[in-house]
C-alpha positions in Angstrom: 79.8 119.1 75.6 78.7 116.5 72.9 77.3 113.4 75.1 79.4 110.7 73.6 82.3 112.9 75.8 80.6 113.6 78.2 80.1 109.3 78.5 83.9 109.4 78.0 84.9 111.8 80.3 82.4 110.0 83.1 84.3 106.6 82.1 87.9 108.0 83.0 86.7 108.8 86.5 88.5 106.8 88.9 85.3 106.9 91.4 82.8 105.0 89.1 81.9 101.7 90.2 82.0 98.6 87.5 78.4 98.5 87.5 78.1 102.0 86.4 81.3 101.5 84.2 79.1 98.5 82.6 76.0 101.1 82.2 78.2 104.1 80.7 79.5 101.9 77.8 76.0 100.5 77.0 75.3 104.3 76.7 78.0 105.0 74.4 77.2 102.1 72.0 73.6 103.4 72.0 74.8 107.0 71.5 76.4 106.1 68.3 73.4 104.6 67.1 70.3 107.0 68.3 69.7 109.5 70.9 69.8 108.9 74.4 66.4 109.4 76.5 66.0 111.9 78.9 66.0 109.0 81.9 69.5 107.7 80.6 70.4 111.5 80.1 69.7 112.5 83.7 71.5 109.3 84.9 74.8 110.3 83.0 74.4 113.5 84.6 74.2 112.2 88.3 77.2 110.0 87.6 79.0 112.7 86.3 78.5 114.6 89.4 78.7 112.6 92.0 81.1 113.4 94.6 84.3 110.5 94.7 84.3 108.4 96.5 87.1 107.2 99.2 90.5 106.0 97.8 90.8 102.6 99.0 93.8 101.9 97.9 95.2 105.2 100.4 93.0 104.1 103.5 93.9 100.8 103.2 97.7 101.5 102.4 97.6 103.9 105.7 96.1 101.0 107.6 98.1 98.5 106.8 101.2 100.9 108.2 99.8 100.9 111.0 98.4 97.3 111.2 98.4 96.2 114.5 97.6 99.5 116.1 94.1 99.7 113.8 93.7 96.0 114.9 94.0 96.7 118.8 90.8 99.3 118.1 88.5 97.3 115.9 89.6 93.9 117.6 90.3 95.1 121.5 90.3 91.6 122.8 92.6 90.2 120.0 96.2 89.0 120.8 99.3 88.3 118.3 99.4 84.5 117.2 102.5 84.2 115.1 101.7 86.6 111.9 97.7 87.0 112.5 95.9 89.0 115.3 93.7 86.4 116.6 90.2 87.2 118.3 87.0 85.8 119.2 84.5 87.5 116.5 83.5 90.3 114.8 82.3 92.1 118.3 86.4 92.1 119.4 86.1 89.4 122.3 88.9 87.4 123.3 89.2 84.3 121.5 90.7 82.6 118.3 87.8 82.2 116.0 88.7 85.2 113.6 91.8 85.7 112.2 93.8 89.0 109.9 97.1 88.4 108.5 99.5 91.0 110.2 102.5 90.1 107.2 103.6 89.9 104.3 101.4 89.9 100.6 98.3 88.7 102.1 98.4 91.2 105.0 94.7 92.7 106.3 93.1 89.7 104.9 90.6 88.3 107.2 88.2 85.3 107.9 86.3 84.1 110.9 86.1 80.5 111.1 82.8 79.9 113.2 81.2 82.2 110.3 82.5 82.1 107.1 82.8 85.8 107.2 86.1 86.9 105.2 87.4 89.9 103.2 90.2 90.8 101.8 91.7 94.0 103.3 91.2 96.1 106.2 88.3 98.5 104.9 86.0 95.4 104.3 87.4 94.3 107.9 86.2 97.3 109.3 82.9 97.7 107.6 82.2 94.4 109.0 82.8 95.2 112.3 80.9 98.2 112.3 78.4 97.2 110.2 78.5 99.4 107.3 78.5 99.9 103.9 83.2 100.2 102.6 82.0 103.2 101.8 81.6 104.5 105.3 83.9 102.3 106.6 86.6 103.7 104.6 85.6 107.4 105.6 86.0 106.6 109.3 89.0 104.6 109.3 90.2 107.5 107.2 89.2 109.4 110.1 90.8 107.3 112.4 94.0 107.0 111.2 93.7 111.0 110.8 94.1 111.0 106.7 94.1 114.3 105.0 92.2 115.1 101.9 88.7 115.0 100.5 89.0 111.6 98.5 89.5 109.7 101.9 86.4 110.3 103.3 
């Protein structure tokens, strides 16, 4: 396979984050120009074949299905305010500090008012609670809400 599709073919994978995206279509521009070194060669390679990685869009879909229940785990001493699950913090104690959408377009959104701490959907909820990277937050809510399939985690 001739490297400027191999580049191309690394590009079209759904899995590859916008900073690698960014460094794949440096590569191509210098491809067409001179050889690539054998550092940048060996980098395409490891993006190429890097396992995927979750499907956000599927875990957080699934989670959002199942809203309030997911909330109840990561969140045990929240309570329904209106539309938002209401809770004391990140650690799940009672209280009214942080707050998730339950409803409607902006649903799994989050923010915690004493902190400033806020994301957009339930993964980066999750991975905020447990204190991980999305990645492995996404692969154990996967788990959680028992998601079959190797691109959920």
């Amino acid at each position: 396979m001739l490297v400027i599709d191999k580049i191309n073919a690394a590009l079209a994978l759904q899995s590859v984050t916008p900073k690698a995206r960014a460094f794949l279509m440096s590569l191509r521009r210098q491809a067409a120009r001179r050889p690539l070194t054998a550092r940048q060669l060996a980098a395409l390679e490891e993006i190429v074949t890097a396992p995927s990685g979750p499907d956000y869009a599927a875990i957080n879909q699934a989670a959002l299905a199942r809203l309030p229940e997911v909330l109840a785990r990561l969140l045990p001493g929240g309570r329904t305010v209106g539309g938002e699950w209401q809770v004391g913090s990140l650690q799940g104690e009672a209280g009214n500090s942080l707050k998730v959408r339950l409803y409607g377009q902006r649903a799994g959104m989050w923010c915690d008012f004493a902190t400033g701490d806020r994301g957009g959907d339930v993964v980066s909820l999750a991975a905020a609670v447990a204190g991980l990277p999305q990645s492995k937050a996404a692969q154990k809510l996967a788990q959680m809400l028992r998601l079959e399939g190797g691109q959920h985690g």
